[in-house]
C-alpha positions in Angstrom: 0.0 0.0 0.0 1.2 3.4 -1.0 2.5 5.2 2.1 0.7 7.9 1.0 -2.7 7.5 2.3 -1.0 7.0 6.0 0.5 10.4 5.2 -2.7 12.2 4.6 -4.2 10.9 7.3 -1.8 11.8 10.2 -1.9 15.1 8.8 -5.6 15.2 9.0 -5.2 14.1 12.3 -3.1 17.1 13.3 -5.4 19.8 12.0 -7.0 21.9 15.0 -10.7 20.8 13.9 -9.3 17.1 14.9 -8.0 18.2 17.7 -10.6 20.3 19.3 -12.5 17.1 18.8 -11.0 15.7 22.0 -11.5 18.8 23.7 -14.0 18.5 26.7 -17.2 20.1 27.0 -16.4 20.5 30.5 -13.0 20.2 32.7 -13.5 19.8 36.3 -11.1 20.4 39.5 -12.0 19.1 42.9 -10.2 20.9 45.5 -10.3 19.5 48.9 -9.2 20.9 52.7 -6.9 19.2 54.1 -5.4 21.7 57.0 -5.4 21.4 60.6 -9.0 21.8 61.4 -9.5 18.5 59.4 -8.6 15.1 60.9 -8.2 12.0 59.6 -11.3 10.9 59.7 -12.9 14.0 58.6 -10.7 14.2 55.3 -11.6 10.4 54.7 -15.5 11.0 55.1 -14.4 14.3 52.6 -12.8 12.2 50.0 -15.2 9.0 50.2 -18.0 11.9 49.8 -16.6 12.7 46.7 -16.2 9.3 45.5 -19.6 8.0 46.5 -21.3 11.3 44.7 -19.7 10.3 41.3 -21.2 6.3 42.0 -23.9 8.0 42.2 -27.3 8.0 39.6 -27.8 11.7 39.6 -24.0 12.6 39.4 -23.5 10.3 36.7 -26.7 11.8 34.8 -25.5 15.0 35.0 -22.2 14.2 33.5 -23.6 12.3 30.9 -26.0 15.9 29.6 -23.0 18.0 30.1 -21.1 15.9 27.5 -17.6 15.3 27.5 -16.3 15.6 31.3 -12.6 15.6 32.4 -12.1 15.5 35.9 -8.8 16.4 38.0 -8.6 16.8 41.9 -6.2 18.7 44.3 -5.7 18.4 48.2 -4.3 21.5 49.5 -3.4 22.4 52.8 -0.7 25.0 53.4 2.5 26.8 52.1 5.1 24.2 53.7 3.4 20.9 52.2 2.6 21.6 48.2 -0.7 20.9 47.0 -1.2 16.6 46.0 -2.9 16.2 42.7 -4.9 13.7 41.1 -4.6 13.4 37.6 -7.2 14.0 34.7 -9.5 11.6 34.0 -12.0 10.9 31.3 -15.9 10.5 31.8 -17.7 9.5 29.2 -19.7 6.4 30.5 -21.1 5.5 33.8 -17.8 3.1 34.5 -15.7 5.9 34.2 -17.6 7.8 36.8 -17.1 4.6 39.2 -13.2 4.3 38.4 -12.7 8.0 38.9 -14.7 6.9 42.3 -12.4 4.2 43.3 -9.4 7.0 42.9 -11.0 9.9 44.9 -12.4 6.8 47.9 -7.8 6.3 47.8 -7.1 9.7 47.9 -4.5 10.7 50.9 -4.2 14.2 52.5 -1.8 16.6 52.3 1.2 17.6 55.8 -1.6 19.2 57.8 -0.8 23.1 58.5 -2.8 26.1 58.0 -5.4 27.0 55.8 -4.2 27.9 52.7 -7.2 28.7 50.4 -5.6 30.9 48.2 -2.5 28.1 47.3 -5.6 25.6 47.1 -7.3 27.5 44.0 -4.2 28.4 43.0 -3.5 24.3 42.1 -6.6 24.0 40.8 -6.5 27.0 38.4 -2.9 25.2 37.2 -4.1 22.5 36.0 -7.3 24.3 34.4 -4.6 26.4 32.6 -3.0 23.3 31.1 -6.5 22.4 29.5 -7.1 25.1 28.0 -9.4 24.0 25.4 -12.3 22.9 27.4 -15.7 24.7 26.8 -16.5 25.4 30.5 -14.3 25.7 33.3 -14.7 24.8 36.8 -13.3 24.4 40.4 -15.6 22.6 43.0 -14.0 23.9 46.5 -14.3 22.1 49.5 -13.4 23.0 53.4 -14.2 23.8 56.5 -12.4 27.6 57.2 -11.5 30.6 55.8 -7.8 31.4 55.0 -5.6 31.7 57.6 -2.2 31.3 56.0 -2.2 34.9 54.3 -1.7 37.0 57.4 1.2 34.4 59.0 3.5 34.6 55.5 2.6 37.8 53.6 0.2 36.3 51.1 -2.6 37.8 51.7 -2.9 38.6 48.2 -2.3 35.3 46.8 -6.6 34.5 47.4 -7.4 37.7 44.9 -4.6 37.0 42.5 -6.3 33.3 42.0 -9.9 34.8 41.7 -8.1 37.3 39.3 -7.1 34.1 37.5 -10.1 32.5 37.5 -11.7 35.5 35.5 -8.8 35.7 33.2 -9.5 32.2 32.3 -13.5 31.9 32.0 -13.3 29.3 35.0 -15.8 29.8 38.0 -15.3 28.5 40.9 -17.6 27.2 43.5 -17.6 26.2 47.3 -19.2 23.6 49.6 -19.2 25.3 53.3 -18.5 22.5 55.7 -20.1 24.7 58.8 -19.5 22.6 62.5 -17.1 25.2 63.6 -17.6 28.3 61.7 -21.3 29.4 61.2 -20.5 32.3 59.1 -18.3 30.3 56.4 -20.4 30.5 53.6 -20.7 34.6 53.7 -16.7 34.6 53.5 -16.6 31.7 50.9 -18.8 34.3 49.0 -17.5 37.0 49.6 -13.5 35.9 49.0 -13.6 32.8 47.0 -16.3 32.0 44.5 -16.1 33.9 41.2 -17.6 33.3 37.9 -20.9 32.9 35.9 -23.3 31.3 37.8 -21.2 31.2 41.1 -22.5 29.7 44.3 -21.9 28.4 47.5 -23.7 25.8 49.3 -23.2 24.4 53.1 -24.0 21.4 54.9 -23.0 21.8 58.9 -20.9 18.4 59.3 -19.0 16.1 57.5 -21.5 13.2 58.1 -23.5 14.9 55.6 -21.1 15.8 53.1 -21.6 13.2 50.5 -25.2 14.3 50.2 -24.0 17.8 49.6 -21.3 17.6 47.5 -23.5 15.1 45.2 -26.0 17.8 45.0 -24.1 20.2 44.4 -22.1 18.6 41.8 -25.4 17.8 39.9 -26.1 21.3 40.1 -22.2 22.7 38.7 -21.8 20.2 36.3 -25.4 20.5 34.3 -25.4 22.5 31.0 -25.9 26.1 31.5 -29.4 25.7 29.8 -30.5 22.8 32.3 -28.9 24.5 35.3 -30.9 27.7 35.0 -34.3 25.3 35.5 -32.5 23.1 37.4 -35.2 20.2 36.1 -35.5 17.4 39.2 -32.8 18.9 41.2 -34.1 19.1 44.8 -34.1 21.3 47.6 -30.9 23.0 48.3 -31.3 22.1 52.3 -28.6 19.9 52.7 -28.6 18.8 56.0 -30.8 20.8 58.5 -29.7 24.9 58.9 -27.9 23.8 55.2 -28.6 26.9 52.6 -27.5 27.9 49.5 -25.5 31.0 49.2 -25.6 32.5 45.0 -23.0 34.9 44.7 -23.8 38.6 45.4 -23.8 41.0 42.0 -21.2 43.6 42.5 
């Protein structure tokens, strides 16, 4: 066979209109606390939350009307221990969902120190950067306190440059306000930390109840735009009881 054929081909292959073809609909970081205020057990019910949201029916039909979903994960914690990262992963069947499962149940945390939120989104906006061609982009933020690394080491503006980022990049980036020790959470999450089209916060008040939330939440994040704004079967943003939902405020 002439070696011809094979030529035209691979440089078919190369053209952008093949290569945007394995461009995601949707790229995906989960970024979750793992600082002081978090033990062991807590960070495990925080990762095996995550994993049993993405086994789940309604996560898994979300994903599969938001199209083609890459999903990447981070465990942050402070300045002296660098952020842990999971790498990207492919969804585009209900067993990929369950392996991506399997990886977040195995996840480990992070050197416990302070919390770092800005270094956090900071991670997750890095690897967002690297896939750049995704047609929405989005960090899913989990924890249970504001920063408290800025003031200690002169970052306090390391938080605004990352929302700054965020913007820069299209991304927007949403939090799940883990409440047992710090009522007020969700006003700062809102107030410092979500940015974007469509950016929320919701809360549940323990980590018992944080696979529930993060599952709804993620069902909410992850639909279409179009199917978001009706929000069709989604239910009731109570999470646990006292849980809310928190939209951002328009400036």
């Amino acid at each position: 066979m002439s070696r011809l054929p094979l030529l035209l081909l691979s440089v078919l292959l190369a053209t952008p209109a093949a290569q945007a073809s394995d461009c995601p609909d949707l790229a995906l970081v989960l970024a979750l606390d793992s600082s002081l205020s978090i033990d062991r057990a807590e960070f495990a019910l925080q990762a095996e939350g995550y994993a049993e949201a993405f086994r789940s029916p309604a996560v898994q039909a979300a994903l599969a009307a938001a199209g083609t979903v890459d999903v990447a994960a981070v465990v942050w914690s402070d300045g002296a221990a660098p952020p842990a990262r999971l790498g990207w992963q492919r969804i585009a069947a209900p067993e990929d969902a369950r392996r991506l499962a399997v990886r977040l149940a195995a996840l480990e945390r992070v050197a416990p120190g302070r919390t770092g939120v800005g270094g956090g989104l900071a991670a997750a906006l890095e690897m967002l950067a690297g896939h750049g061609c995704a047609g929405r982009r989005l960090v899913n933020l989990s924890g249970d306190g504001r920063e408290t690394l800025a003031p200690r080491m002169g970052l306090r503006g390391q938080l605004m440059r990352a929302r700054a980022e965020a913007e820069a990049l299209g991304a927007t980036v949403n939090a799940l306000a883990v409440t047992d020790e710090e009522a007020d959470l969700p006003d700062w999450f809102r107030s410092h930390v979500i940015v974007g089209p469509g950016a929320f916060v919701m809360e549940t008040r323990e980590f018992r109840g944080f696979a529930e939330a993060v599952a709804r939440k993620l069902v909410r994040e992850i639909a279409p735009p179009a199917l978001a704004a009706g929000r069709p079967g989604l239910p009731p943003h109570r999470l646990t009881p006292g849980g809310r939902d928190h939209p951002a405020r328009r400036s």
